[in-house]
C-alpha positions in Angstrom: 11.0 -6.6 15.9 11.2 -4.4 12.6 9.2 -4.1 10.4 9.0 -5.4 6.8 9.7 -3.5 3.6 8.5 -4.2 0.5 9.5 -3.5 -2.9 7.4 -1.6 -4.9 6.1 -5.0 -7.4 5.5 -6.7 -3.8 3.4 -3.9 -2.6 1.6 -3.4 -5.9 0.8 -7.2 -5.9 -0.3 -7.5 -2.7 -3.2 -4.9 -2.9 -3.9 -5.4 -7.0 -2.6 -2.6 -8.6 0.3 -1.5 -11.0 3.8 -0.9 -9.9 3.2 2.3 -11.9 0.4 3.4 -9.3 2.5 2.5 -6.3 5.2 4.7 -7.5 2.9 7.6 -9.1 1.5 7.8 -5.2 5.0 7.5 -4.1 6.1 11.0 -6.3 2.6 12.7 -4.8 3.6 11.5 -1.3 0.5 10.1 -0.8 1.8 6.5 0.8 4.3 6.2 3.0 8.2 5.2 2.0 11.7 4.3 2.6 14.6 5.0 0.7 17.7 3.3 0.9 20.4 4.9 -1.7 18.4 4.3 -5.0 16.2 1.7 -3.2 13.0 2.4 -2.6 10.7 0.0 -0.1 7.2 0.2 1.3 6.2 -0.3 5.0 3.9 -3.4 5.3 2.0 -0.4 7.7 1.8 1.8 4.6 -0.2 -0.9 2.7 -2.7 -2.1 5.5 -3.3 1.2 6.2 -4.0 2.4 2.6 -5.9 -0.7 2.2 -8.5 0.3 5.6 -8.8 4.1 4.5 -10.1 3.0 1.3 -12.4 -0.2 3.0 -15.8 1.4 2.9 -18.0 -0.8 5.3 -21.6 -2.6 4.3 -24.6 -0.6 4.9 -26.6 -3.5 6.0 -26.2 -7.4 6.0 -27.8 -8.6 2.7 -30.8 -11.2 3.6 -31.1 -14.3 1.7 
């Protein structure tokens, strides 16, 4: 099964940010990408993966 490629406004959307940002880390190399002739597309893989590098976990459960 392949994988699926988003555009660069999918991507942005899905993790909250500005199709700017996506393609600013695109120029810096610092997310992973696919070009096809002038297209440029995003690995779902890419996204969930810069989405748990930047997860920082709970110290502690909060009490209530």
């Amino acid at each position: 099964m392949t994988e699926k490629l988003l555009r660069v406004e999918e991507a942005a959307e899905r993790i909250g940010w500005k199709p700017a940002t996506i393609r600013a880390k695109i120029l810096r190399r610092e997310i992973t990408y696919v070009k096809l002739g002038r297209s440029v597309r995003i690995p779902e893989s890419a996204i969930m993966r810069l989405i748990e590098e930047n997860t920082i976990p709970a110290r502690a459960e909060v009490r209530r």
